[in-house]
VOVO-163830 format. One line per field, with one value per residue: residue number from 0; residue in one letter; x, y, z of N, C-alpha, C in turn. Coordinates in pm, whole numbers, plus 32768, in hexadecimal, padded with zeros to 4 digits. Layout:
N
seq = NUM ...
type = A ...
nxx = X ...
nyy = Y ...
nzz = Z ...
caxx = X ...
cayy = Y ...
cazz = Z ...
cxx = X ...
cyy = Y ...
czz = Z ...
This chain:
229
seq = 0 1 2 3 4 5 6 7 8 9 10 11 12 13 14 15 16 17 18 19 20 21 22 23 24 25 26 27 28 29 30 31 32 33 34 35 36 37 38 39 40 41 42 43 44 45 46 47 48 49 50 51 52 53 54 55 56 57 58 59 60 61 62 63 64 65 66 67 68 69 70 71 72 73 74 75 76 77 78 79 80 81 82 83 84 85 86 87 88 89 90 91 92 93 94 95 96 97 98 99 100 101 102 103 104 105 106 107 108 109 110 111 112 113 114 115 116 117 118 119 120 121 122 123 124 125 126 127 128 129 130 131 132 133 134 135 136 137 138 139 140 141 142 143 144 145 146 147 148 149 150 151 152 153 154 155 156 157 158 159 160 161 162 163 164 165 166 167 168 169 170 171 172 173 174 175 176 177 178 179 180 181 182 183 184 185 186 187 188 189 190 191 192 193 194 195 196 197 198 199 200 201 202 203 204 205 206 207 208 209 210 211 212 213 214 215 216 217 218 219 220 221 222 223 224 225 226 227 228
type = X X X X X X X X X X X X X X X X X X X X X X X X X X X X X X X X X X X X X X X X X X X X X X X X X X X X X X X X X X X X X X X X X X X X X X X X X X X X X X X X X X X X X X X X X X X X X X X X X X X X X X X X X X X X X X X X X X X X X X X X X X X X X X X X X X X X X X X X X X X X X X X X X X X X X X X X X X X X X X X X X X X X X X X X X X X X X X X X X X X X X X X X X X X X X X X X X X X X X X X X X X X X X X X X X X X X X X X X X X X X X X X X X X X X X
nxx = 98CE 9914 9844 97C2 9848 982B 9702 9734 97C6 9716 9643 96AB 96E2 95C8 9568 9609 9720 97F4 98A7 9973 9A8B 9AD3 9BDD 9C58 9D63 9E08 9F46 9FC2 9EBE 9D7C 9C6A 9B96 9ADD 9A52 9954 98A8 97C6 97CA 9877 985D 976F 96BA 96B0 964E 9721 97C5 98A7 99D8 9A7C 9B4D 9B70 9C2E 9CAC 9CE0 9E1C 9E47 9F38 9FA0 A037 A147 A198 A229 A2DD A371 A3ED A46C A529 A5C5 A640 A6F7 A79E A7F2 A87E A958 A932 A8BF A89F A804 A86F A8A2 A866 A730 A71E A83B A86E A7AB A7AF A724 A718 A6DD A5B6 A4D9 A52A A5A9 A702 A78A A6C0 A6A9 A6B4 A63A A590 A4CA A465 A3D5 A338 A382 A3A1 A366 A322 A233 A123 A0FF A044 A015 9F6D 9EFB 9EC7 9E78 9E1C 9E00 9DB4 9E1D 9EDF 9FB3 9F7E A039 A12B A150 A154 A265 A2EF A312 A35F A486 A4BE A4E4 A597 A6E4 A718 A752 A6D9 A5C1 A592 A592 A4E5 A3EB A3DE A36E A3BF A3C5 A30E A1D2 A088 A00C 9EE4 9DD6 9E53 9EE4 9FE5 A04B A123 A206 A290 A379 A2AE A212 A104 A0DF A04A A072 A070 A025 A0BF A191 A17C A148 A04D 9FE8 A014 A012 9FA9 9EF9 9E40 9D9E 9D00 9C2E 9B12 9B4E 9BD0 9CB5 9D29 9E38 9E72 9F4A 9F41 A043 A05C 9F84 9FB3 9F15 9E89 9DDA 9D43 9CB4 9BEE 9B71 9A71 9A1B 9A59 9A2F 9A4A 9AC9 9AE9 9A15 99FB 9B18 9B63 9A7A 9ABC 9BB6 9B78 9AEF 9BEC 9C90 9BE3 9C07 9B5F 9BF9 9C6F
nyy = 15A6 14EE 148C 1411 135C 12EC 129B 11F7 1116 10B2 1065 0F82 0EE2 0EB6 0E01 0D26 0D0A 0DA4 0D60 0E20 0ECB 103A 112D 1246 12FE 1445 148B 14E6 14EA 14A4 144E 13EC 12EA 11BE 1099 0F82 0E8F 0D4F 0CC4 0BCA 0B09 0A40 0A96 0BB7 0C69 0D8D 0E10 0F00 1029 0FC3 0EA1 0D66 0CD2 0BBC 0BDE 0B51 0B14 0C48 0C51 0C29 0CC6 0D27 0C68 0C98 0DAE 0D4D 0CB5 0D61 0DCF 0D3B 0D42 0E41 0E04 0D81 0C98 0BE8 0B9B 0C3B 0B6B 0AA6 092F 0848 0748 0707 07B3 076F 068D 059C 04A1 03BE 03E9 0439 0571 062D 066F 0750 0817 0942 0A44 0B1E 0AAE 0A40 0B34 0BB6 0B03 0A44 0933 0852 07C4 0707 07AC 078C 07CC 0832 0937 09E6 0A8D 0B6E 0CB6 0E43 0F4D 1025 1001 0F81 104E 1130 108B 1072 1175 11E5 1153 11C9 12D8 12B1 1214 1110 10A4 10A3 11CB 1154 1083 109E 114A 105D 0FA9 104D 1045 1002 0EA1 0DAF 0D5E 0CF2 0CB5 0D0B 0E24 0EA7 0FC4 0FF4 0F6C 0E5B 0E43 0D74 0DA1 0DD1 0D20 0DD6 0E07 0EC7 0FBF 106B 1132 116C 1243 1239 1280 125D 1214 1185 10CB 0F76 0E8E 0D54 0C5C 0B1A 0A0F 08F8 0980 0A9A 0BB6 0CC1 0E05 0F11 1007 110A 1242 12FD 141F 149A 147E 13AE 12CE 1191 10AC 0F9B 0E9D 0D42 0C58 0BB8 0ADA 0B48 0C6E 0D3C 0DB0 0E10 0F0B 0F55 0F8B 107F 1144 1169 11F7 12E2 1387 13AC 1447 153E 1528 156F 1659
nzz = F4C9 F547 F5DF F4FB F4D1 F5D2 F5D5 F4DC F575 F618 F5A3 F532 F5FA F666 F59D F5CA F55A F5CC F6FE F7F0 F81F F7C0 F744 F72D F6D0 F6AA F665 F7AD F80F F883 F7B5 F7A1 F83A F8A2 F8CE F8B7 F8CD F94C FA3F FAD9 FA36 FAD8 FBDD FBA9 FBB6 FB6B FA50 FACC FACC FB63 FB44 FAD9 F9BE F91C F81B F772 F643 F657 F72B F6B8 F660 F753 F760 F683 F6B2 F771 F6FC F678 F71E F79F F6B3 F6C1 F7A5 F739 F756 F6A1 F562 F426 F352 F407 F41C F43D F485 F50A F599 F677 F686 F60C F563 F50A F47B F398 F339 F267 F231 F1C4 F23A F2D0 F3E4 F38A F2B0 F369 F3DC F304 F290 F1F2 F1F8 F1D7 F2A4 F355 F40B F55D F675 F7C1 F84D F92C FA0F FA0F FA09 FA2D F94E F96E F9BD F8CB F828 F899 F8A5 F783 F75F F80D F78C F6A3 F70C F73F F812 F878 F7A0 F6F1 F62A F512 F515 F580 F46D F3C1 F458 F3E4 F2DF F197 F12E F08C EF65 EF4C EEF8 EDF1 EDAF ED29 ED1E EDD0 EE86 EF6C F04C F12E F25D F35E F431 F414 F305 F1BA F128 EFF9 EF06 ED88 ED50 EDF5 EEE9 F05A F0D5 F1AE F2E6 F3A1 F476 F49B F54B F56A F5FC F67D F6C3 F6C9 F671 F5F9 F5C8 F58A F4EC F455 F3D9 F342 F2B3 F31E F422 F4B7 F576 F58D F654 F666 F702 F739 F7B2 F70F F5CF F4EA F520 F4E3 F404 F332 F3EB F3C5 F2AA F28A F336 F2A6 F1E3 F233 F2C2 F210 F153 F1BF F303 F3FD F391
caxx = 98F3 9929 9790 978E 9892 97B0 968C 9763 97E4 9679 95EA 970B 96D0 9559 9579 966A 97A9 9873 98BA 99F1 9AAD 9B02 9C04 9CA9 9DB2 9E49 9FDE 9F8F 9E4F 9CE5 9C19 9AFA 9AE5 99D7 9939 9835 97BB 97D8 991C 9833 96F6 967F 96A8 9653 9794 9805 9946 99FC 9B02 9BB9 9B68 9C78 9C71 9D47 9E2C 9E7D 9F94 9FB1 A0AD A1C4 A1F8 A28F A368 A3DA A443 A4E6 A58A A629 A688 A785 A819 A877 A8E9 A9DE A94B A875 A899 A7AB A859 A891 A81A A6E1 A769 A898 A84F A74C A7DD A6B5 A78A A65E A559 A4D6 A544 A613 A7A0 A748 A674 A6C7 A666 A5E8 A506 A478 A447 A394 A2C4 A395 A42A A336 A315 A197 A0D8 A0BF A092 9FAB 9F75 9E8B 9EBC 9DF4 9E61 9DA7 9D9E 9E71 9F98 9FBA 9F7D A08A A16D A1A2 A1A3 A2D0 A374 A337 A3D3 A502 A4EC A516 A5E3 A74B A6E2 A76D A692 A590 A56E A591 A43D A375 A3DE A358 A430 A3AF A287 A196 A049 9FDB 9E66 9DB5 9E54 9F58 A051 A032 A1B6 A21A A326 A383 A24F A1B1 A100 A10B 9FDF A0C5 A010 A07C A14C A210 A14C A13B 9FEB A000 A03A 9FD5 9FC7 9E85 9E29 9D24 9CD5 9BB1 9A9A 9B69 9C11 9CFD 9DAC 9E65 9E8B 9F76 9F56 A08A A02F 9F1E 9FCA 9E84 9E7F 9D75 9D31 9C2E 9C23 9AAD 9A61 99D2 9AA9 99FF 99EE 9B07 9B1A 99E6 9A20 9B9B 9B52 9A1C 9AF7 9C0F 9B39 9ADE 9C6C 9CC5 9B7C 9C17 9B25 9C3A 9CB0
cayy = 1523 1480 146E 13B8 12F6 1298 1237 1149 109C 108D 100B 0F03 0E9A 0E87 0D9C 0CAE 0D15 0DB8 0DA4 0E1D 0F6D 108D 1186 1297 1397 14A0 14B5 14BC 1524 1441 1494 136F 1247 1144 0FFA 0F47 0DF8 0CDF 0C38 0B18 0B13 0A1C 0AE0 0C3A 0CBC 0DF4 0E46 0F54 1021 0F6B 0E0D 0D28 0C68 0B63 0C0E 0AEB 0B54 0CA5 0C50 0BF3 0D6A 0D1C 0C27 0D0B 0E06 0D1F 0C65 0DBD 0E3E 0CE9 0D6D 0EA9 0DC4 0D25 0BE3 0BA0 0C0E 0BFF 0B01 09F2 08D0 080B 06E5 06EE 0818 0732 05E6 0566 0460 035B 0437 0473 05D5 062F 0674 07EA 084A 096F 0A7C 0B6F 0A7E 0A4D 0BCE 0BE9 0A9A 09EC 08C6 07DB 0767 0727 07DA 074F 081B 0858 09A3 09AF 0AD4 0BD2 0D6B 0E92 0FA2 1090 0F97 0F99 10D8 1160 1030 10D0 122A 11CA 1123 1273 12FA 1278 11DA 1085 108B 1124 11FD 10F8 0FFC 10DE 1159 0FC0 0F95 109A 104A 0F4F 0E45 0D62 0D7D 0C5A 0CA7 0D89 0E3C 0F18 1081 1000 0ED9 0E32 0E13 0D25 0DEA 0D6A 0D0D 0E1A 0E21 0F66 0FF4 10AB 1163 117D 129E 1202 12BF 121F 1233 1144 1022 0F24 0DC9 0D0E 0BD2 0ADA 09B0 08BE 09C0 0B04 0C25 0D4C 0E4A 0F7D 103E 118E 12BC 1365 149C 14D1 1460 1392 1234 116E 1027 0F28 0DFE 0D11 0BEB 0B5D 0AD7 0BA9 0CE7 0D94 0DC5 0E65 0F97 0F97 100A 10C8 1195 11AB 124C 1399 13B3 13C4 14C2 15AE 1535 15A2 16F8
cazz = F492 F5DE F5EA F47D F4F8 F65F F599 F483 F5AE F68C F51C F4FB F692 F66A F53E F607 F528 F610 F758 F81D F84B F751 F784 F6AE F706 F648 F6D1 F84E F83F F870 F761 F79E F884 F8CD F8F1 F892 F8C6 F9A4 FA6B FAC0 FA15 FB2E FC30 FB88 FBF8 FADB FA74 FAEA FAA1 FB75 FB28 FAD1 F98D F8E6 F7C8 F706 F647 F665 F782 F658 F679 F7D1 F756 F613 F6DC F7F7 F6AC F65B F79C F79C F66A F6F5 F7EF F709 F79A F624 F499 F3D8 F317 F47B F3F5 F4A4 F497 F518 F624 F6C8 F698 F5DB F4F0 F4D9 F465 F2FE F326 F215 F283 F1C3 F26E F348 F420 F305 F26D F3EB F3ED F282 F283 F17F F20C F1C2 F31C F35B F47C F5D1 F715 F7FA F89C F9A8 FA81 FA19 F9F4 F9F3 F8DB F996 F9A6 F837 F801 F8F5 F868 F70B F786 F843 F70B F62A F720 F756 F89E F85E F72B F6C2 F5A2 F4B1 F53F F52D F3E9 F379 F465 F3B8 F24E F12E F127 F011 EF44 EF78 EEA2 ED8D EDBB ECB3 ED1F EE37 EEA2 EFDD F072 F192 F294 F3DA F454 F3CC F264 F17B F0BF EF98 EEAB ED14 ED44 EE55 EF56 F0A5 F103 F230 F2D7 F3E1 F49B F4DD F583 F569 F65B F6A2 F6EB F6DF F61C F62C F550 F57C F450 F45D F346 F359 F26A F358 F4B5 F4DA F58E F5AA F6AA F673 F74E F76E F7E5 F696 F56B F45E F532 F4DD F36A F2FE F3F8 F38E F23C F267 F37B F290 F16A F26D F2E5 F16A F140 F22B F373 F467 F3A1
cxx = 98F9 9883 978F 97D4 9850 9773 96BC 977B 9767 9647 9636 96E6 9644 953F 95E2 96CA 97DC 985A 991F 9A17 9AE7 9B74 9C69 9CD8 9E05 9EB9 9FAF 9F0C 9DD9 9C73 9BB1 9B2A 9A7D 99C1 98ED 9835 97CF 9881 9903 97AD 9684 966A 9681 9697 97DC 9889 994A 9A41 9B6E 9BD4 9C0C 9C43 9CF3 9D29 9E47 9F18 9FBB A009 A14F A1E1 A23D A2FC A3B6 A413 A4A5 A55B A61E A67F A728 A7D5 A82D A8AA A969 A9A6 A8FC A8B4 A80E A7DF A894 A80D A7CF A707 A7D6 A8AC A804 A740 A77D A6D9 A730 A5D2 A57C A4EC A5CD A69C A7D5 A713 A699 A682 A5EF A557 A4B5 A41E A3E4 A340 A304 A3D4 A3F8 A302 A27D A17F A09F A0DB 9FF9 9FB5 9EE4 9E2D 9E84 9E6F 9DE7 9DD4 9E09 9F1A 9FB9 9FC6 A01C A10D A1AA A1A1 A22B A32F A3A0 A392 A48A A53B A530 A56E A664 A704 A708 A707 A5F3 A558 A569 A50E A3F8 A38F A3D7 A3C7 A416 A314 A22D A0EA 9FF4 9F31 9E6F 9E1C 9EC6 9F95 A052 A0E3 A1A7 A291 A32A A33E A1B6 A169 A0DB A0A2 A037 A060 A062 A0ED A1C2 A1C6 A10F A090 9F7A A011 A013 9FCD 9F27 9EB2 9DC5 9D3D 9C2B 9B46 9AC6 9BA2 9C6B 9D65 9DB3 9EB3 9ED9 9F8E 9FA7 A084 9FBE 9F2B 9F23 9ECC 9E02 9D64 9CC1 9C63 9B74 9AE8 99F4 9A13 9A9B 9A22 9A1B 9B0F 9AE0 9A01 9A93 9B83 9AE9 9A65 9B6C 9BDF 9B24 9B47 9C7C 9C7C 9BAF 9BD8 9B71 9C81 9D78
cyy = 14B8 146D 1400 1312 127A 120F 11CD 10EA 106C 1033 0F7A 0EA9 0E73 0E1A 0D34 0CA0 0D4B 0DBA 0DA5 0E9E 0FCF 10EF 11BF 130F 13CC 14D7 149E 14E1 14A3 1474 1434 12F3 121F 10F6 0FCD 0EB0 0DAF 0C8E 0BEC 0B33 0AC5 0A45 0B98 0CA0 0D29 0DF2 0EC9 0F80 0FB8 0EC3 0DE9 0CBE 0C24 0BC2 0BD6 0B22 0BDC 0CA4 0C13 0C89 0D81 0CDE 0C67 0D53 0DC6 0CE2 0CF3 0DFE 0DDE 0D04 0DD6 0E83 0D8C 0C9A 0B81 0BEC 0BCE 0B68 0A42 098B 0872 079C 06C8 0777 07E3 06A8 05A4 0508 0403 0372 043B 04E6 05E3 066F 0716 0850 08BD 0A0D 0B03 0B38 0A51 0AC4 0BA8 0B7C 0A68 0985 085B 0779 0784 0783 0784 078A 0813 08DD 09EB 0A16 0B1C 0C64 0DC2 0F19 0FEC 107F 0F8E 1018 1113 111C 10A0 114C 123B 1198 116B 12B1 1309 1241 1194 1030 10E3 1166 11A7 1088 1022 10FB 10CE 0F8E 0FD3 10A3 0FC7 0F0E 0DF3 0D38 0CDB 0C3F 0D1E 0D8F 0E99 0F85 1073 0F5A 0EE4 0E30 0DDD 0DBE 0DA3 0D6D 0D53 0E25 0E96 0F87 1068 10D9 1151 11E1 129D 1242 1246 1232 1217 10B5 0FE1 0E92 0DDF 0C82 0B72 0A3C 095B 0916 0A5E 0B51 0C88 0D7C 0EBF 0FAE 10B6 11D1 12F8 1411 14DD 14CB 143D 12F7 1205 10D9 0FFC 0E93 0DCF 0C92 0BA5 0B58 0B33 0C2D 0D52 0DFD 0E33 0EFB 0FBE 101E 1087 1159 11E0 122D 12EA 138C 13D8 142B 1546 15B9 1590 162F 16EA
czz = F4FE F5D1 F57E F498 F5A4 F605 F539 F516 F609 F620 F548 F5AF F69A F618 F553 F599 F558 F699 F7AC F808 F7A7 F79D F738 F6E5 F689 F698 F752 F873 F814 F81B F786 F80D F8C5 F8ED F8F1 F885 F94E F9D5 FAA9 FAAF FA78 FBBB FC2A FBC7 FB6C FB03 FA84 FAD0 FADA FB79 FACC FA44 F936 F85C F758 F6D1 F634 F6C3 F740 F63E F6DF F79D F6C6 F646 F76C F7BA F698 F6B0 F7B2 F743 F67F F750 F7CE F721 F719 F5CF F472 F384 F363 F419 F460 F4D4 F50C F5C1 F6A9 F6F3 F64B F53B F4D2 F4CE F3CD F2E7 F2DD F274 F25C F1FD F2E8 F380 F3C4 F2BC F2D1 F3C3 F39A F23D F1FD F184 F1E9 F236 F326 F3D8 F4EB F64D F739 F856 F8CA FA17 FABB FA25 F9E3 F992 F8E7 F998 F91B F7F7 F82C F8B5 F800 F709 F7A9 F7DC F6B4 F65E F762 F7B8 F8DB F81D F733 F640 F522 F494 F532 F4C6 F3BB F3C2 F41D F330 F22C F151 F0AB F005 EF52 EEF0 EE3F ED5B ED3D ECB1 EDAC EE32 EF40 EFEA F114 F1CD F2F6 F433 F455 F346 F270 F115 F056 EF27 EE1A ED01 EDAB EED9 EFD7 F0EB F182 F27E F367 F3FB F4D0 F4F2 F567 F59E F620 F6E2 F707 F675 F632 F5CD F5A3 F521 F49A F3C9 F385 F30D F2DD F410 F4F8 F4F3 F5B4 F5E9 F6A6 F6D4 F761 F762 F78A F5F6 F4F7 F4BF F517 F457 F311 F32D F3C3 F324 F254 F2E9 F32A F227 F1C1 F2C2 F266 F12B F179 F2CB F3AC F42E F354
């Protein structure tokens, strides 16, 4: 399967839809990792594994889990209000508004950041390994990263759920079937999806707005087949 899996992504790189790194582990182990394409097409410089590429937001999983680590500090609640925590008294931000609906994308506040820095695959990866297991988190804090929090939109055969900074692929019978933060920028992409039934993660990151999406799914369909066993 790793072969079928080559040639989709050589197809998708020869046809200038993807290019940028793959990389799929099963628990601590490297089941696949690649790279294809260009990290400056004018200089015919390829990427590499270790190329560097802007995550967009996929780095709002740093600040979910740095939000939670202050409330086992005592130094937040979920229900600190934004307002009034930050001083921000001549702002259209409602006086409601507080750290929960930060977390779970419901505050209404628009989107404005820029994030610039760049990460590679392995940093992400490693990231929510460390949050499963309990590194970073008290187990309270914890279990409240890696669960729905509130449902957001209803597909044929599953429900999308928001969590704290993570969304939740939920199936009809409640079955978790996995979940994930992506990014998307001015000329880039990046998801990392995790199947917990299958202790499968998977890291995409390219350096082209479309590039992430089609492999997502077409990767998730042979995890859900059994690829990895």
């Amino acid at each position: 399967m790793n072969e079928k899996l080559q040639q989709y992504l050589q197809k998708l790189e020869a046809e200038d839809n993807f290019s940028g790194v793959v990389r799929i582990t099963q628990g601590s182990e490297e089941r696949f990792a690649a790279a294809y394409g260009y990290a400056s097409r004018v200089w015919k410089v390829r990427n590499t594994l270790a190329t560097r590429f802007d995550t967009a937001s996929m780095t709002k999983l740093f600040t979910a889990v740095s939000t939670l680590q202050l409330i086992d500090q005592n130094l937040l609640t979920f229900d600190t209000t934004v307002v009034d925590f930050l001083g921000l008294y001549d702002t259209a931000i409602s006086p409601a508004v507080n750290v929960y609906h930060l977390l779970t994308h419901t505050s209404g506040i628009g989107d404005d950041a820029d994030e610039e820095n760049g990460e590679v695959y392995a940093d992400l990866d490693r990231f929510l390994r460390d949050v499963r297991a309990g590194k970073l988190l008290s187990p309270e804090q914890t279990t409240a990263f890696l669960s729905p929090q509130v449902p957001y939109r209803e597909r044929d055969d599953w429900t999308m759920w928001y969590g704290f900074g993570l969304w939740y692929y939920v199936d009809k019978a409640g079955r978790m079937v996995c979940y994930q933060k992506e990014g998307i920028n001015a000329g880039v992409s990046g998801i990392i999806r995790y199947f917990p039934a299958q202790d499968v993660s998977v890291v995409l990151l390219s350096n082209m707005e479309e590039g992430v999406w089609e492999p997502i799914w077409e990767i998730h369909e042979m995890v859900m087949a059994g690829w990895l066993g």
